[in-house]
ZAFIZA-227675 format. One record per residue (C-alpha): residue number from 1; residue in one letter; x, y, z. Coordinates in Angstrom, 3 decimals. Example, Ala and Ser with C-alpha at 12.3 -4.5 7.8 and 13.67 -1.06 7.14 Angstrom:
+-----+--------+----------+----------+----------+
! num ! residu !        x !        y !        z !
+-----+--------+----------+----------+----------+
!   1 !      A !   12.300 !   -4.500 !    7.800 !
!   2 !      S !   13.670 !   -1.060 !    7.140 !
+-----+--------+----------+----------+----------+
This chain:
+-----+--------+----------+----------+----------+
! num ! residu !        x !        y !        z !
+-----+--------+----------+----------+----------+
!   1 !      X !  118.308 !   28.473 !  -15.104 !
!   2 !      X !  115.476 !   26.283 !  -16.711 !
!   3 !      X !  114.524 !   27.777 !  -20.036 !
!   4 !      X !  111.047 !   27.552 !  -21.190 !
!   5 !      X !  110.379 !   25.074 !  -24.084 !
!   6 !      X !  106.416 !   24.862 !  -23.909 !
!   7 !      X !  104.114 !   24.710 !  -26.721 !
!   8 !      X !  100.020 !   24.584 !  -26.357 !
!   9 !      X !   99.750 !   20.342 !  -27.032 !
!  10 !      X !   96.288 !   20.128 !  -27.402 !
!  11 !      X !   94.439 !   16.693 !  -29.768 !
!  12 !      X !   91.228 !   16.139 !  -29.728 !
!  13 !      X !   89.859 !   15.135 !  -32.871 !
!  14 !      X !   86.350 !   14.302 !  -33.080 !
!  15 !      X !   86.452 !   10.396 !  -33.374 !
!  16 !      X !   87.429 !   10.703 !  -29.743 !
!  17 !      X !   84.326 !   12.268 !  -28.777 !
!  18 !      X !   82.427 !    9.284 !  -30.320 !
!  19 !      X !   84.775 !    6.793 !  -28.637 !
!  20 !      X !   83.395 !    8.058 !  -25.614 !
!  21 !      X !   79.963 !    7.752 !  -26.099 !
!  22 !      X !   80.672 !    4.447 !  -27.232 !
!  23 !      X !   82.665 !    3.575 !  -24.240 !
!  24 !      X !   79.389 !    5.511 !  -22.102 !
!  25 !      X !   76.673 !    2.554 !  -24.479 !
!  26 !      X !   78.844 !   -0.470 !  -24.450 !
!  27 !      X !   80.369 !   -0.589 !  -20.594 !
!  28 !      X !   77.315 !   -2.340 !  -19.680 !
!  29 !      X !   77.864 !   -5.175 !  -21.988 !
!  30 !      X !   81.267 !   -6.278 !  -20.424 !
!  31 !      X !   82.479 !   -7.809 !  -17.263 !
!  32 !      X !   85.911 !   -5.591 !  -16.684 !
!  33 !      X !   87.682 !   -2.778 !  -18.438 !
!  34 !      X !   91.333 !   -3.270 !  -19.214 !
!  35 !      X !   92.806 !    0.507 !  -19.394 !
!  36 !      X !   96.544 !    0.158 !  -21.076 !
!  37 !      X !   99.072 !    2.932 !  -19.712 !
!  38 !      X !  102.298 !    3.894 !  -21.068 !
!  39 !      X !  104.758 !    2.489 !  -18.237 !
!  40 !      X !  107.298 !    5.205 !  -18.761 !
!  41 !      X !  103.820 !    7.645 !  -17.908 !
!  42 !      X !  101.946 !    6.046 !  -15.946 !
!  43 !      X !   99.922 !    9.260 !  -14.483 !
!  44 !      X !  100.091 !   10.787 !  -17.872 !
!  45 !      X !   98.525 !    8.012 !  -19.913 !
!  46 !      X !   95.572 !    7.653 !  -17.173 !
!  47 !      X !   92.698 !    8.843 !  -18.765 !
!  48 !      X !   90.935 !   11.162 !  -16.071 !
!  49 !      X !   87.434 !   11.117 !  -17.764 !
!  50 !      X !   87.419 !    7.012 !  -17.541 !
!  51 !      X !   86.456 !    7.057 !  -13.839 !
!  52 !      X !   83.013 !    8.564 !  -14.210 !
!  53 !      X !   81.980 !    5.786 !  -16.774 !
!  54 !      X !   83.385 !    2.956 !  -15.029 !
!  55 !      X !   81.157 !    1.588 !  -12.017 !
!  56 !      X !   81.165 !   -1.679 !  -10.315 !
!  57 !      X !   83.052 !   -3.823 !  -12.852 !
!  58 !      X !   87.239 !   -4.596 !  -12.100 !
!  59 !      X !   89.488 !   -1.785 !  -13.878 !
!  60 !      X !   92.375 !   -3.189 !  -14.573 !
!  61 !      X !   95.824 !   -1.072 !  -15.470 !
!  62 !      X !   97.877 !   -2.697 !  -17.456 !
!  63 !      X !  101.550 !   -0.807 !  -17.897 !
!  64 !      X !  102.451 !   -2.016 !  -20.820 !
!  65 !      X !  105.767 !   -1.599 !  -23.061 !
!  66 !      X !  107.006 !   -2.437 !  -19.988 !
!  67 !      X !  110.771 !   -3.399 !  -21.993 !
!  68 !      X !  110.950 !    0.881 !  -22.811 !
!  69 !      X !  110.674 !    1.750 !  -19.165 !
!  70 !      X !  112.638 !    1.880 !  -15.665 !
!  71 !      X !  112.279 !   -1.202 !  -14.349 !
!  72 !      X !  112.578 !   -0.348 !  -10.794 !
!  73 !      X !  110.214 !    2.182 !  -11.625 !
!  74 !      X !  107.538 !    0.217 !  -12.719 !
!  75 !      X !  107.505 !   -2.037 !   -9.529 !
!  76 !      X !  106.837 !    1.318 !   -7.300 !
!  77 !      X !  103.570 !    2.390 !  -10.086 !
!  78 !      X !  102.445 !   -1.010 !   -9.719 !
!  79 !      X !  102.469 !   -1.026 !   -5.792 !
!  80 !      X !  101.258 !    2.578 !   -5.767 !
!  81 !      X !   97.609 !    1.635 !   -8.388 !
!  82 !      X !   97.643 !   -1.423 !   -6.152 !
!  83 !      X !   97.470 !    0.562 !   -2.814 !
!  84 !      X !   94.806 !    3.135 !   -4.517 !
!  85 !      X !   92.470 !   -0.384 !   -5.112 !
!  86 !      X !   93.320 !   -0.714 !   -8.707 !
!  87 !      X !   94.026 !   -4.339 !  -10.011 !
!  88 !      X !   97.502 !   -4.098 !  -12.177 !
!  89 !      X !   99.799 !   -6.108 !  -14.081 !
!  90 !      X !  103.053 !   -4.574 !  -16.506 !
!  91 !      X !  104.040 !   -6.361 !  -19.659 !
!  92 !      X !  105.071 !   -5.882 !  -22.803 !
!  93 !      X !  102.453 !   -6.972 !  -25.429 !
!  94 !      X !  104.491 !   -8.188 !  -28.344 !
!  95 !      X !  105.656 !  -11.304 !  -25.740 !
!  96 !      X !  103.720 !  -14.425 !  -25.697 !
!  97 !      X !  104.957 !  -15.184 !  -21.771 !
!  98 !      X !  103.595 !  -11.439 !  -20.825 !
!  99 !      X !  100.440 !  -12.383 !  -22.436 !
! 100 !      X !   99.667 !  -15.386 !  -21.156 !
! 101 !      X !  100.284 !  -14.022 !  -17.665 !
! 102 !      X !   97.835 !  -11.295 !  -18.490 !
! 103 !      X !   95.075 !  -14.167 !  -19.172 !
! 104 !      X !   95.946 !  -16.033 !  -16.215 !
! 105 !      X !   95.695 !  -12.693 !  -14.474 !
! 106 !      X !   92.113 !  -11.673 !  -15.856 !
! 107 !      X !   90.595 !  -15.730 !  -15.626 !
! 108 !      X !   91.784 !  -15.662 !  -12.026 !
! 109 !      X !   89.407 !  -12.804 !  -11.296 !
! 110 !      X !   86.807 !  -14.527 !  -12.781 !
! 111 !      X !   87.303 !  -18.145 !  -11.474 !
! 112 !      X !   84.213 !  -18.538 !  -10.001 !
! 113 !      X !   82.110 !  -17.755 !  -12.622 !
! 114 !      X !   84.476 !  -19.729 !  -14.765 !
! 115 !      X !   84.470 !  -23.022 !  -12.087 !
! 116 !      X !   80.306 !  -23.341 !  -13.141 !
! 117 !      X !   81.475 !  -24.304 !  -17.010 !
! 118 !      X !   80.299 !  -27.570 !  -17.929 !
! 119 !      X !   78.638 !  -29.251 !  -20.826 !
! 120 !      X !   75.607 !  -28.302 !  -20.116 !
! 121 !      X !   75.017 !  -24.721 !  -19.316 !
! 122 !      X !   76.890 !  -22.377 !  -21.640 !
! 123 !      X !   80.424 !  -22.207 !  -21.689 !
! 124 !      X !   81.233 !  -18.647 !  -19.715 !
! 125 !      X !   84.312 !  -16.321 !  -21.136 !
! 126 !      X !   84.928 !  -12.971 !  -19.293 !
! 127 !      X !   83.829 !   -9.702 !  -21.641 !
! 128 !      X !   86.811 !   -7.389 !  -21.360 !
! 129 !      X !   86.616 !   -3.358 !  -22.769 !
! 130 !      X !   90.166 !   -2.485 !  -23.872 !
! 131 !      X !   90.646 !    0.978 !  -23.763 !
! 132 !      X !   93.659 !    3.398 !  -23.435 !
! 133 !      X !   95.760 !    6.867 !  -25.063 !
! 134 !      X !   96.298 !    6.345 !  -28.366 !
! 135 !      X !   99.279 !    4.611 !  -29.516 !
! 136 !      X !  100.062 !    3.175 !  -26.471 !
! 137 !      X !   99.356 !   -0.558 !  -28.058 !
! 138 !      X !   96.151 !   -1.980 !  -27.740 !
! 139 !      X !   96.031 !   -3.141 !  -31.065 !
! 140 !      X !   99.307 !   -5.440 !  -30.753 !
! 141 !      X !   97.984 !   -6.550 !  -27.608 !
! 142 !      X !   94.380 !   -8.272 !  -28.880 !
! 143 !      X !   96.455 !   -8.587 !  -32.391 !
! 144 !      X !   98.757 !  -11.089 !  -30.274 !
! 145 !      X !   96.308 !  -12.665 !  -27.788 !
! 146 !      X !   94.397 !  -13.713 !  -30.819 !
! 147 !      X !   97.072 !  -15.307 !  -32.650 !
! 148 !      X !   97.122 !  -13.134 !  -35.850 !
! 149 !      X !   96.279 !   -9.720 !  -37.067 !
! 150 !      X !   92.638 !   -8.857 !  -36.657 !
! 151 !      X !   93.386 !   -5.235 !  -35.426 !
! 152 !      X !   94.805 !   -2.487 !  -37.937 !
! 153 !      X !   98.363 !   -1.646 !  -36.161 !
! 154 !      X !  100.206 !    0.962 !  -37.091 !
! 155 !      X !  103.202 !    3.326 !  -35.070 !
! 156 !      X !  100.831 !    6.213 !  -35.128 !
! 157 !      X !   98.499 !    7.496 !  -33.089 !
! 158 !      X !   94.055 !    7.221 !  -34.198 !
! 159 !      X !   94.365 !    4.021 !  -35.836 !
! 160 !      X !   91.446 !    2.340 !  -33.933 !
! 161 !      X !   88.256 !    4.061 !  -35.576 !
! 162 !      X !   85.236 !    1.961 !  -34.693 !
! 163 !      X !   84.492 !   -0.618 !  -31.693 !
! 164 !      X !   85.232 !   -3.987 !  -32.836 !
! 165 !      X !   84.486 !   -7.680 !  -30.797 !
! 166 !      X !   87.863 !   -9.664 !  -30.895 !
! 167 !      X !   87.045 !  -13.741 !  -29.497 !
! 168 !      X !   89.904 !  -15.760 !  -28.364 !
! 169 !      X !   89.559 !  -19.383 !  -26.372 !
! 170 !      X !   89.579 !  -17.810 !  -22.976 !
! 171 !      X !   88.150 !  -14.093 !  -23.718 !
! 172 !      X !   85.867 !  -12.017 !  -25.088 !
! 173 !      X !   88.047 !   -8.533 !  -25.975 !
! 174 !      X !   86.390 !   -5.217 !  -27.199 !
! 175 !      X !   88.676 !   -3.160 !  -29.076 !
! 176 !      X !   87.551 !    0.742 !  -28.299 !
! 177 !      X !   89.546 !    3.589 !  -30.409 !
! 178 !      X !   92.363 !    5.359 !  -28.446 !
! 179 !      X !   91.274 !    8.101 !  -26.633 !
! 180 !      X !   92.061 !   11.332 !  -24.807 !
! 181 !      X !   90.414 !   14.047 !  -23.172 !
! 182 !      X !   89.254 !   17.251 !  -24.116 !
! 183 !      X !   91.843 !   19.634 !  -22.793 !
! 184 !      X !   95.434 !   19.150 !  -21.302 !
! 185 !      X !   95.220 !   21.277 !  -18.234 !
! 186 !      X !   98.789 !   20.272 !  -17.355 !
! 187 !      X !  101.787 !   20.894 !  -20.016 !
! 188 !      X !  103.888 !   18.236 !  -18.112 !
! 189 !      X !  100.975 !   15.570 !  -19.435 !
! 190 !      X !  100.447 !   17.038 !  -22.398 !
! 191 !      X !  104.363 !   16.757 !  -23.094 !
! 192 !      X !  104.405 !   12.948 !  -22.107 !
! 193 !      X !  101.790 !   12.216 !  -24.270 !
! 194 !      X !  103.403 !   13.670 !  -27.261 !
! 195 !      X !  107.253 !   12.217 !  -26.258 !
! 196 !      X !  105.587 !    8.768 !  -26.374 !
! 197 !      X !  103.460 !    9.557 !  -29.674 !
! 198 !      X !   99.855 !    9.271 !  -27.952 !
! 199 !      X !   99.611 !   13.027 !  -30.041 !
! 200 !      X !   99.547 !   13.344 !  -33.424 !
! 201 !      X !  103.035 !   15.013 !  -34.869 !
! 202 !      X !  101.268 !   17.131 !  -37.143 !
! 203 !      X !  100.243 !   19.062 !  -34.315 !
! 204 !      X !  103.551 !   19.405 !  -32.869 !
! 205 !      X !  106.921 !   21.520 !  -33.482 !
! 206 !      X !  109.205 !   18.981 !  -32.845 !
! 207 !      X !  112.382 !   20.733 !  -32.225 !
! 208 !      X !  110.918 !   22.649 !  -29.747 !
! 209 !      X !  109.137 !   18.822 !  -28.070 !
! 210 !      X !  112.885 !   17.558 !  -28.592 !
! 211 !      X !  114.248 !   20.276 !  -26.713 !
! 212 !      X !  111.483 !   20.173 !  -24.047 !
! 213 !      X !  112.527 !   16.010 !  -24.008 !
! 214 !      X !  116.216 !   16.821 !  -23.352 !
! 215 !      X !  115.706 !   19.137 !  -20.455 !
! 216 !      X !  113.019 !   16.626 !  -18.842 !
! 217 !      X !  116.016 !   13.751 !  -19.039 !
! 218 !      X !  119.370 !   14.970 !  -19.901 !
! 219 !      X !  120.308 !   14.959 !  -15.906 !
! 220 !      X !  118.462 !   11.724 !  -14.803 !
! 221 !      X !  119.611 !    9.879 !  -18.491 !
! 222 !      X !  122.652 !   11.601 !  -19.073 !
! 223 !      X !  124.674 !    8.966 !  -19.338 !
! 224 !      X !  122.014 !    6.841 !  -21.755 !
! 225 !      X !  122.056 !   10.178 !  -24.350 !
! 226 !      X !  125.735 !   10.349 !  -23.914 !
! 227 !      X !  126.501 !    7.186 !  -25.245 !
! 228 !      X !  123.753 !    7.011 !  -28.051 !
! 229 !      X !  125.023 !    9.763 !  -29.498 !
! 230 !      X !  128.856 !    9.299 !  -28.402 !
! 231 !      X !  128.585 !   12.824 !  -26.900 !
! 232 !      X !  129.489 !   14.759 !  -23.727 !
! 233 !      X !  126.919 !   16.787 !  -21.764 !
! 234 !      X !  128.026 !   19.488 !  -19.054 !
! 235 !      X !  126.201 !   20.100 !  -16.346 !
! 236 !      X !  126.479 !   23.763 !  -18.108 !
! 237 !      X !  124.601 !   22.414 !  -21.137 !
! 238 !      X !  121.166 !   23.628 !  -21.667 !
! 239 !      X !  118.812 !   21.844 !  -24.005 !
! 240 !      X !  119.575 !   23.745 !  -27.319 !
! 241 !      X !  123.303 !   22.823 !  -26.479 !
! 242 !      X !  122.549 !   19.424 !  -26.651 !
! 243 !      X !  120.504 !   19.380 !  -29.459 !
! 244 !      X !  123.629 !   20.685 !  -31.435 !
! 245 !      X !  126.079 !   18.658 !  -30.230 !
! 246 !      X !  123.714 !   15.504 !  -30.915 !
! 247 !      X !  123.106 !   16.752 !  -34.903 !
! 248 !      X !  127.224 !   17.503 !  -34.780 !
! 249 !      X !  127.425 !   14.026 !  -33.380 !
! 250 !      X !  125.521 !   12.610 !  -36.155 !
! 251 !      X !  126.939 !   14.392 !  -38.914 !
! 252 !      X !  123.496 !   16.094 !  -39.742 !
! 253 !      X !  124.874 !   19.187 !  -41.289 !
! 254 !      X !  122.814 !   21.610 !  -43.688 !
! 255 !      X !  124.148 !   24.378 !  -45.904 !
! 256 !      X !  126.521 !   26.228 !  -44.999 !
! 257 !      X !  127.947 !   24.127 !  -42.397 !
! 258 !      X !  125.196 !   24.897 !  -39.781 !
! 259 !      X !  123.958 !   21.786 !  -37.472 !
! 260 !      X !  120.504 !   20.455 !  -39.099 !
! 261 !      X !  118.776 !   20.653 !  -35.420 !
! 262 !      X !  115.376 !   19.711 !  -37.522 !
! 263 !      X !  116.696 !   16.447 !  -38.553 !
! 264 !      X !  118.297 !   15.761 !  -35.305 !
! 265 !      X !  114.958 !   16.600 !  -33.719 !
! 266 !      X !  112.928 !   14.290 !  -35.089 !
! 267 !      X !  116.235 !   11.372 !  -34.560 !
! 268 !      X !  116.013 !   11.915 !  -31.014 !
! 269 !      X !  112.005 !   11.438 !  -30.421 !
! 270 !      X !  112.185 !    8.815 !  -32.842 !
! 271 !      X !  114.829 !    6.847 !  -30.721 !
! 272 !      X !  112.974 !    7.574 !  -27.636 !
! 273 !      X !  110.141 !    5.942 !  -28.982 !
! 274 !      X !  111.944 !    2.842 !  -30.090 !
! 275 !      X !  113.568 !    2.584 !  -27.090 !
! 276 !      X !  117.122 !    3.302 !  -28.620 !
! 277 !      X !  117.869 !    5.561 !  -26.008 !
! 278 !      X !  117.203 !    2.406 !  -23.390 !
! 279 !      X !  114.501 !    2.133 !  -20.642 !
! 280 !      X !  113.423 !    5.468 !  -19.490 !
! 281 !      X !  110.465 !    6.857 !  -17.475 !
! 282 !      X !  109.305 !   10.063 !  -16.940 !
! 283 !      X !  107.646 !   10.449 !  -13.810 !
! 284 !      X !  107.342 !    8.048 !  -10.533 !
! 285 !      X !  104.010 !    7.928 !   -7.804 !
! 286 !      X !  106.689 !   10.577 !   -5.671 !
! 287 !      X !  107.655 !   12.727 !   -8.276 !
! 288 !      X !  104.428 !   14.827 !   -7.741 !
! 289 !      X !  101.095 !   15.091 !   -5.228 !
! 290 !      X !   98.642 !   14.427 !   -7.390 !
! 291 !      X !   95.091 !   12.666 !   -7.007 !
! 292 !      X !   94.182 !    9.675 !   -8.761 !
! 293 !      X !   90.247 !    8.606 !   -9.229 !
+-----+--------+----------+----------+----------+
């Protein structure tokens, strides 16, 4: 039997409702958005509301962190955007090969604007909007294109506070604050948003997210958590078990000899995040019938 480990995710703060509106004034000053996904949640990390502001520019998905999920995996989100008429590339933005195959990637698009530079009329760089969930890297990814840091760039999520023009030789880039969307109308979303720290912790109990985490991948990754934490799961084991046997594992004991499940809570997201656990993704274009604008 599955047991329940849901809690009501819901972030919204209200800088997101002005990184909308600023998305809403500003689309009309560039020639393509660049939306960033998560690639271990690719559906998840979509941002739903994007579709109604974007019209008759290229939308590009880029799955990055690309080195934290399933490889295989990847390939078959890639091919799936692609068949929908989305334009994609994965990568993972802290790599300067990755990035220059993203530039090559967006120039191409624009090669025939960018075949008419010459000396005389103005030299023509594409304008590109870079927009995604928060956390999910935008801010390494201009931060690297660039050359050095001109975005603030830190593992947390809401960062990114106010629009901000980055130049680089071959691009324009406009750094937009990470946003989401009002309301989570689907707990499996709302749950890969906070595994991958697109929500803020503060609004989360993470035992209970760490035990919701082990039940989404203790079959599929059992063999990844089992050798992190040099432990044995049964197919028996629910989550709770496993949550003890990791803080065991680790020697995270509290008074009185009980397993500190708190500690080992926040050790287990906090390797998933990292990518200590190894490359993992959460759901595939099969996994469920869903629509995608």
């Amino acid at each position: 039997m599955k047991l329940d480990y849901s809690q009501n995710i819901q972030w919204f703060p209200g800088h997101m409702t002005k990184a909308f509106r600023l998305i809403e004034k500003e689309i009309k000053n560039v020639d393509m958005v660049a939306e960033l996904l998560d690639a271990r949640i690719p559906k998840s990390s979509k941002n739903p509301e994007l579709a109604r502001l974007i019209n008759n520019i290229p939308h590009l998905l880029i799955l990055n962190k690309e080195d934290l999920a399933d490889p295989e995996i990847t390939a078959q989100w890639r091919s799936y955007y692609e068949n929908k008429g989305y334009l994609s590339i994965s990568l993972d933005s802290r790599k300067k090969q990755s990035l220059n195959r993203l530039i090559r990637h967006i120039t191409s698009i624009f090669s025939d604007k960018l075949s008419n530079n010459n000396e005389i009329t103005p030299r023509y760089k594409p304008r590109v909007m870079v927009v995604g969930v928060p956390n999910v890297g935008k801010s390494t990814l201009i931060n690297s294109i660039k050359g050095y840091r001109v975005a603030k760039v830190e593992d947390r999520p809401g960062i990114t506070r106010g629009k901000q023009w980055v130049s680089t030789p071959a691009l324009d880039l406009m750094d937009i604050p990470g946003v989401l969307w009002p309301k989570f109308e689907d707990a499996k979303i709302a749950n890969n948003l906070a595994f991958t720290g697109a929500v803020s912790d503060k609004t989360l109990d993470i035992l209970t997210l760490s035990l919701a985490l082990i039940d989404e991948i203790k079959i599929s990754y059992k063999v990844k958590i089992n050798e992190r934490y040099k432990i044995d799961i049964k197919p028996s084991d629910n989550a709770v078990d496993v949550i003890n046997m990791i803080a065991k594992s680790r020697g995270m004991i509290i008074k009185g000899g009980e397993p500190d499940l708190e500690r080992a809570a926040f050790a287990l997201v906090d390797d998933l995040r990292k990518g200590s656990l190894g490359r993992i993704t959460f759901e595939t274009p099969e996994s469920e019938n869903f629509n995608d604008k």
